[in-house]
PyMOL CGO cylinders between C-alpha atoms (Angstrom):
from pymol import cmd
from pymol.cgo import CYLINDER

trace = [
    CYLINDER, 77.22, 107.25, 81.34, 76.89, 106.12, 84.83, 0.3, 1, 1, 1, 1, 1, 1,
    CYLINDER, 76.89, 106.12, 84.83, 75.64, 107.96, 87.67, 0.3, 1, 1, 1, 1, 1, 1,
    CYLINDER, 75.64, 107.96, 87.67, 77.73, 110.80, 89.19, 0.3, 1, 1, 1, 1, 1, 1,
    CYLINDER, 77.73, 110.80, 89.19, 79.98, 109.25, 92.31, 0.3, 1, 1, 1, 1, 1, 1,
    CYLINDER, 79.98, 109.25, 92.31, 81.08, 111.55, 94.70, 0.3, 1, 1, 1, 1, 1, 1,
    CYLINDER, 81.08, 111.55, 94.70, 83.80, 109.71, 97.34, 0.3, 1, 1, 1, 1, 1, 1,
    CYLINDER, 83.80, 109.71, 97.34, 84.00, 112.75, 100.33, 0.3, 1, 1, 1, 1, 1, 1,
    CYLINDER, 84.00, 112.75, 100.33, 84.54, 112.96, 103.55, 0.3, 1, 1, 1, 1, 1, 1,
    CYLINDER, 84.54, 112.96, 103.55, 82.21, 115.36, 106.12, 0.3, 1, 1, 1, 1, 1, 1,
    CYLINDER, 82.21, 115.36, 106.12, 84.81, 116.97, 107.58, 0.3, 1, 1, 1, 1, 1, 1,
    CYLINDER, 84.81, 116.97, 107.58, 86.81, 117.95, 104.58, 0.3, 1, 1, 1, 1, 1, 1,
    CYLINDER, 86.81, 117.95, 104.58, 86.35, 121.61, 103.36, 0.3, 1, 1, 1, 1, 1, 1,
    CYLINDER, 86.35, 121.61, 103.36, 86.65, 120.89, 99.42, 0.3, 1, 1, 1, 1, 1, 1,
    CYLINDER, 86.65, 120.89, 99.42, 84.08, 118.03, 100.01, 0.3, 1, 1, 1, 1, 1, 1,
    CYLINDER, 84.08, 118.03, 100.01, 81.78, 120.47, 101.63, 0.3, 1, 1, 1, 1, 1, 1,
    CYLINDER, 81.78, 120.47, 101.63, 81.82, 123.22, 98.61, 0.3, 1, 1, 1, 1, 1, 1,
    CYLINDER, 81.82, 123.22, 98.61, 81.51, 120.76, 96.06, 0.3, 1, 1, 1, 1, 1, 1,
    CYLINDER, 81.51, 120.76, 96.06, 78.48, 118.97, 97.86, 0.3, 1, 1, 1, 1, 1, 1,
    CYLINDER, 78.48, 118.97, 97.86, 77.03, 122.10, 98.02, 0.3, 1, 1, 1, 1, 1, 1,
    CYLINDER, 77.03, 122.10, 98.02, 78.15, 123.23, 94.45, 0.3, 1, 1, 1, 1, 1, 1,
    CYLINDER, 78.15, 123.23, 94.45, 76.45, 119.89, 93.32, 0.3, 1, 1, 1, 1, 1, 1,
    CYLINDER, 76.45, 119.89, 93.32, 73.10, 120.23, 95.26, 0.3, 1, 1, 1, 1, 1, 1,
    CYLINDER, 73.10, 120.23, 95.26, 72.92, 124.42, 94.48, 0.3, 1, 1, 1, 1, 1, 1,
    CYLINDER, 72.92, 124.42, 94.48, 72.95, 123.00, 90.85, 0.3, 1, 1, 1, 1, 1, 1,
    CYLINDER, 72.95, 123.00, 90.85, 70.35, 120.31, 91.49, 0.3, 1, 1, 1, 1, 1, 1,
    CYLINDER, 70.35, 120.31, 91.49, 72.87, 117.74, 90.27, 0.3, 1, 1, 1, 1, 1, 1,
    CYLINDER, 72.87, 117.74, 90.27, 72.19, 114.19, 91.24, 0.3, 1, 1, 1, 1, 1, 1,
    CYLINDER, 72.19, 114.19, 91.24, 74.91, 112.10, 92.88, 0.3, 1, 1, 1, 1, 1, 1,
    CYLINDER, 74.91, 112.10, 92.88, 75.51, 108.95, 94.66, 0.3, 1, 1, 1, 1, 1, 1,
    CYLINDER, 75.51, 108.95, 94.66, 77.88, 109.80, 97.74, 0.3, 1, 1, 1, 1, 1, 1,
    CYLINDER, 77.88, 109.80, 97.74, 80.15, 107.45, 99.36, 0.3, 1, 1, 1, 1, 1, 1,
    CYLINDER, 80.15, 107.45, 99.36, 82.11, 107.71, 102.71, 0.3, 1, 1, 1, 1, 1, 1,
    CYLINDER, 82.11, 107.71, 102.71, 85.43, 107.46, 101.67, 0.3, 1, 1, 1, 1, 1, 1,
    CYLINDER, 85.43, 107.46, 101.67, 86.54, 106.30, 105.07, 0.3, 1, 1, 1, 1, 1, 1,
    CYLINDER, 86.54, 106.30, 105.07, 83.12, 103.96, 106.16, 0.3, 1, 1, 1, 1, 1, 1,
    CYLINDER, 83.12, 103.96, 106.16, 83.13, 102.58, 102.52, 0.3, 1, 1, 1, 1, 1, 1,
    CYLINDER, 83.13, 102.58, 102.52, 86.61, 102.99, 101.33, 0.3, 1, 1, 1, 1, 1, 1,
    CYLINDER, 86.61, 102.99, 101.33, 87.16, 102.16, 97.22, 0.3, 1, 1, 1, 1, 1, 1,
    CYLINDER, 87.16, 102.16, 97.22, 87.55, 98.87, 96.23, 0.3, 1, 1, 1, 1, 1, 1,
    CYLINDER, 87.55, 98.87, 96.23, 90.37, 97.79, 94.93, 0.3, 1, 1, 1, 1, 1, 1,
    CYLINDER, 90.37, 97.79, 94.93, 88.47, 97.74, 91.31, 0.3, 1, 1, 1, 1, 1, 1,
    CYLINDER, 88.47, 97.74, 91.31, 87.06, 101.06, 92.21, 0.3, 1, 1, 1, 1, 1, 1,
    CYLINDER, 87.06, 101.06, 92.21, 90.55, 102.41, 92.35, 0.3, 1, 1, 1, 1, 1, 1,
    CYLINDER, 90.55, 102.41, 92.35, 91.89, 100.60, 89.67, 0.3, 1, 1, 1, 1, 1, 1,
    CYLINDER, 91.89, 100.60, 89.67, 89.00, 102.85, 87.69, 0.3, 1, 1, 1, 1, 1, 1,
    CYLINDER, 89.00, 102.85, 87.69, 89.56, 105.56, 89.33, 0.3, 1, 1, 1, 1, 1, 1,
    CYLINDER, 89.56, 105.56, 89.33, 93.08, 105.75, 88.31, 0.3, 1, 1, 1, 1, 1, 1,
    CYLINDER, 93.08, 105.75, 88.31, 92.90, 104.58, 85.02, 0.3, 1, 1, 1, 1, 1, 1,
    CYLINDER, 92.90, 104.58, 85.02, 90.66, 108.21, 84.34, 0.3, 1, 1, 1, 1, 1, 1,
    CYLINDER, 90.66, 108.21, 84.34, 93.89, 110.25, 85.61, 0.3, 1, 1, 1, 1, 1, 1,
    CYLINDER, 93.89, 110.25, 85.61, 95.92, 112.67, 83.73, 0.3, 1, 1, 1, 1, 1, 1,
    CYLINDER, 95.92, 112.67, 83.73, 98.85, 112.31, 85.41, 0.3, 1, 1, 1, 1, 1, 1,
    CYLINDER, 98.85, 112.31, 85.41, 98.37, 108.96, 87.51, 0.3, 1, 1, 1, 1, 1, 1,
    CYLINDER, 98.37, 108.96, 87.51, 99.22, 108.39, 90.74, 0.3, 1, 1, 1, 1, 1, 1,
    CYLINDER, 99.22, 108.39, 90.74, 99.97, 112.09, 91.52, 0.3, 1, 1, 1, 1, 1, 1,
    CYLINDER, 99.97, 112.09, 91.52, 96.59, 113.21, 90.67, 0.3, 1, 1, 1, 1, 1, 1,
    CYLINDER, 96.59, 113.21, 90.67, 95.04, 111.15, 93.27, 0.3, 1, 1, 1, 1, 1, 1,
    CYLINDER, 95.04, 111.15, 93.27, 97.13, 110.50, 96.08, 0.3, 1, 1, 1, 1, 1, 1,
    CYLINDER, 97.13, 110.50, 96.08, 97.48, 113.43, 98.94, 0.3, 1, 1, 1, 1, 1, 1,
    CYLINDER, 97.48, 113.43, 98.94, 101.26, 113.83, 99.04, 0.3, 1, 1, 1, 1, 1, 1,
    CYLINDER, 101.26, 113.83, 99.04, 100.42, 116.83, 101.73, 0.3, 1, 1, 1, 1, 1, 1,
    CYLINDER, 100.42, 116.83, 101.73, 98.49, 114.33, 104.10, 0.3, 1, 1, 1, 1, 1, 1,
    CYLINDER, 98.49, 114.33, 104.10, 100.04, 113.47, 108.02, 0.3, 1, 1, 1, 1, 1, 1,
    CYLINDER, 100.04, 113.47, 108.02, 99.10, 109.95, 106.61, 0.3, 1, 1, 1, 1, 1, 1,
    CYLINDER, 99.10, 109.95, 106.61, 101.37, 109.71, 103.40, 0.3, 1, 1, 1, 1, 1, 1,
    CYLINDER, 101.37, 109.71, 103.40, 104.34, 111.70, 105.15, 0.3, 1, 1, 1, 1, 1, 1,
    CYLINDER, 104.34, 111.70, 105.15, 104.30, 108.77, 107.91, 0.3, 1, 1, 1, 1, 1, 1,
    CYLINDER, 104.30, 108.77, 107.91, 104.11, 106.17, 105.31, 0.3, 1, 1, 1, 1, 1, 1,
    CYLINDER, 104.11, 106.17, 105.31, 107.95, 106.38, 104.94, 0.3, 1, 1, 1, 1, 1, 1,
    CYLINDER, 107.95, 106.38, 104.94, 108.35, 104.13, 102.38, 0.3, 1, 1, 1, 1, 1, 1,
    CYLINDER, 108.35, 104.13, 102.38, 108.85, 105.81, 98.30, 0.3, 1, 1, 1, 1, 1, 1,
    CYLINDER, 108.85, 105.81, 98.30, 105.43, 105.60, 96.49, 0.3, 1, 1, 1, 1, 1, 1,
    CYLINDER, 105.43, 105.60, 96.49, 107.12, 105.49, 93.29, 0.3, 1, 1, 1, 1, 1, 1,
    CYLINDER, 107.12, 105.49, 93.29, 108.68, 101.90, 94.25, 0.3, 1, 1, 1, 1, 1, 1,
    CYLINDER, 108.68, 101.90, 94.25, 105.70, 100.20, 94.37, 0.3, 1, 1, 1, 1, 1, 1,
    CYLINDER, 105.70, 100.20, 94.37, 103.53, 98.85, 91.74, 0.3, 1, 1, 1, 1, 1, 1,
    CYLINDER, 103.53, 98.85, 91.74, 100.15, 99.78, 90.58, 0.3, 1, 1, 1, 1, 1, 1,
    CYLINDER, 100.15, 99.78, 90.58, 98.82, 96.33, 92.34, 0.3, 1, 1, 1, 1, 1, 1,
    CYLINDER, 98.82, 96.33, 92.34, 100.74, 97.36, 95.33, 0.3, 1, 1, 1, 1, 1, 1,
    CYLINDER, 100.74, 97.36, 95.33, 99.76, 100.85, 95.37, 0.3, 1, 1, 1, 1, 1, 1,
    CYLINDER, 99.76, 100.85, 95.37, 96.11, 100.19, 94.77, 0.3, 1, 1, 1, 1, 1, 1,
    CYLINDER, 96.11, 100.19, 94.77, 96.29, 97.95, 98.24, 0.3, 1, 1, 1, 1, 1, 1,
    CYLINDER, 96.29, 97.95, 98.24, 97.89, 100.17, 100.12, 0.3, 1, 1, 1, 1, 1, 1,
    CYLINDER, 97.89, 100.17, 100.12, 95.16, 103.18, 99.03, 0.3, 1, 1, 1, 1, 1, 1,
    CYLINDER, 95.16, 103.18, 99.03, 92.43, 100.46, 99.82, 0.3, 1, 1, 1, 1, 1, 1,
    CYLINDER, 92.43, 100.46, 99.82, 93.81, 99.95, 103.52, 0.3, 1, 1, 1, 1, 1, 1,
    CYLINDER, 93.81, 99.95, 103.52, 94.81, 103.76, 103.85, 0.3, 1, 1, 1, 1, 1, 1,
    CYLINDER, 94.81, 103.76, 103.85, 91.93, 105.63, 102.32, 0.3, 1, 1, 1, 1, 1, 1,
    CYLINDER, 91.93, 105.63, 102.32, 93.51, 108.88, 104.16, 0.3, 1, 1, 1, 1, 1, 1,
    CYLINDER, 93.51, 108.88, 104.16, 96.27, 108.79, 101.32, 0.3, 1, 1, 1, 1, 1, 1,
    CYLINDER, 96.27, 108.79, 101.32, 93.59, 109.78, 98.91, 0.3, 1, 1, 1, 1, 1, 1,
    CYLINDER, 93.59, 109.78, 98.91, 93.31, 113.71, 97.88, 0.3, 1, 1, 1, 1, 1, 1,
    CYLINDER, 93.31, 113.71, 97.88, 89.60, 114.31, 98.28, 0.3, 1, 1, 1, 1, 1, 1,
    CYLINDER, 89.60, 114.31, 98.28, 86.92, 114.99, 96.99, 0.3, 1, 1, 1, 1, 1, 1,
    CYLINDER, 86.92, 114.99, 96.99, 86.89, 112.54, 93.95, 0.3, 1, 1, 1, 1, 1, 1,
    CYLINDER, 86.89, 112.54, 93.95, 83.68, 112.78, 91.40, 0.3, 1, 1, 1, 1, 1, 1,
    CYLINDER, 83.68, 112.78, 91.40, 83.35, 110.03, 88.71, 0.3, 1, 1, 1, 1, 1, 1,
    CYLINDER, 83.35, 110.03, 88.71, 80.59, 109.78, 85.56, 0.3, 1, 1, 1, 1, 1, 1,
    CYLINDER, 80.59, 109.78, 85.56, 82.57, 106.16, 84.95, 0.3, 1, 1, 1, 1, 1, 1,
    CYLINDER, 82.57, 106.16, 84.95, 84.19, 108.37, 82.05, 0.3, 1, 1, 1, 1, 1, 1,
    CYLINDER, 84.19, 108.37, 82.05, 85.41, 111.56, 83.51, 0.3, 1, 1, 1, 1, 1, 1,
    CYLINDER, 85.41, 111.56, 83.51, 86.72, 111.93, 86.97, 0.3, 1, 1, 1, 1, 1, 1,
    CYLINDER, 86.72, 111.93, 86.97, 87.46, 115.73, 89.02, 0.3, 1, 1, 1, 1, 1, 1,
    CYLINDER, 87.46, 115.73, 89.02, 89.31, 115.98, 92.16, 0.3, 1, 1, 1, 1, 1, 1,
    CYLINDER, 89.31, 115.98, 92.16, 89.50, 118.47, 95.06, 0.3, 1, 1, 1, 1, 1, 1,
    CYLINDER, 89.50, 118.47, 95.06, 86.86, 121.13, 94.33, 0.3, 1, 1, 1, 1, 1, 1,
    CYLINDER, 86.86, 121.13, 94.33, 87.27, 122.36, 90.76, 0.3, 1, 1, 1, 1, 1, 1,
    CYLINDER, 87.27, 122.36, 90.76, 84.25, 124.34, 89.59, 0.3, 1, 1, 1, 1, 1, 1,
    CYLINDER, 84.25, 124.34, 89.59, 85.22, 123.98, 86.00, 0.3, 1, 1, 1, 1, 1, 1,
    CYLINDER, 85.22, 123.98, 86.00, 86.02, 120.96, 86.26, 0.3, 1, 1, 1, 1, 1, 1,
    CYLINDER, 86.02, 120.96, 86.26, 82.64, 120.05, 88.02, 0.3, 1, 1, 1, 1, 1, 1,
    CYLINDER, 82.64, 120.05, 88.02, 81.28, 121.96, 85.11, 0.3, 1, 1, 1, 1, 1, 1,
    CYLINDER, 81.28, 121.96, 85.11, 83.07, 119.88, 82.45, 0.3, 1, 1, 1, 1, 1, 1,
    CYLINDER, 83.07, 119.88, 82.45, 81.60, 116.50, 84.64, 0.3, 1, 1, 1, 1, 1, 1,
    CYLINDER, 81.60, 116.50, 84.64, 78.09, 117.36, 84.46, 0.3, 1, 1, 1, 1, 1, 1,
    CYLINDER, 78.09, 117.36, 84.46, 77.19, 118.80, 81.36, 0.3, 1, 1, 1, 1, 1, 1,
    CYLINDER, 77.19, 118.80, 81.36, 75.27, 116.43, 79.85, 0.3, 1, 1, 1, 1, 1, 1,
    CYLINDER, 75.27, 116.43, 79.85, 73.36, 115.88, 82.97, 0.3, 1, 1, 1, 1, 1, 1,
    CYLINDER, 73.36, 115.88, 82.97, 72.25, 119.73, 83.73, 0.3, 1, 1, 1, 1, 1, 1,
    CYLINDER, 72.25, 119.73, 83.73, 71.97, 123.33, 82.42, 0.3, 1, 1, 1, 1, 1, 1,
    CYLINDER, 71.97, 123.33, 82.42, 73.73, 125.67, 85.36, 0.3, 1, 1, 1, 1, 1, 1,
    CYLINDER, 73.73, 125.67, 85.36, 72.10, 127.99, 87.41, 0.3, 1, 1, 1, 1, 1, 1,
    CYLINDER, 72.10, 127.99, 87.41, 74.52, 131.45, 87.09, 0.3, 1, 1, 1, 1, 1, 1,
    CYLINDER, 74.52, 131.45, 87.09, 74.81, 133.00, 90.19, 0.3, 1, 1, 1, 1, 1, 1,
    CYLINDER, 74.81, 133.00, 90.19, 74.83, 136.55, 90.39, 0.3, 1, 1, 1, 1, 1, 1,
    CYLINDER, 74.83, 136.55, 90.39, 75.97, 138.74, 93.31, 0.3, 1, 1, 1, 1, 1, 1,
]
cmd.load_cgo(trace, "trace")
């Protein structure tokens, strides 16, 4: 298992709750920028391969970016698509967590749960 990738963004809410989820939990993770270091194209490529339901799992259909795109997602191919994510890293629904084997996006506590398992007992918080 690699080590726990976490692509965010500062600004974005569901970035900020699942860093904090992460480091409340004393989970370990290697963050990346997704806008300073955006994916590679290989990166991607993983990225989607560890999908559910492909392209719609990843790319943020709600975003000012992808509604200006203007052009029909579905038209193009992977190769095509995986290019156009590189140079647009906006299009991508954030946060996305990676093990290399499992992959969570958006902040999903179960989810997050599910990811790091093997890597961590939970602390249960109580109110």
């Amino acid at each position: 298992m690699e080590a726990l990738k976490f692509y965010s963004y500062p600004s974005c809410t569901s970035c900020r709750r699942t860093k904090s989820w992460l480091t409340t939990q004393g989970i370990k993770f290697d963050e990346q920028h997704l806008f300073r270091e955006t994916p590679t194209v290989d990166e991607l490529k993983q990225i989607l391969t560890l999908t559910t339901s492909g392209i719609d799992e990843i790319l943020a259909k709600r975003s000012k970016e992808f509604k200006e795109l203007n052009i029909e997602v579905e038209d193009l191919t992977v190769s095509e698509f995986l290019q156009l994510v590189n140079e647009k890293p906006k299009l991508l629904r954030r946060p996305i967590l990676t093990d290399g084997e499992k992959l969570v996006i958006g902040y999903n506590e179960e989810g997050l749960k599910g990811l790091t398992t093997e890597q961590h007992e939970f602390k249960v918080k109580i109110s």
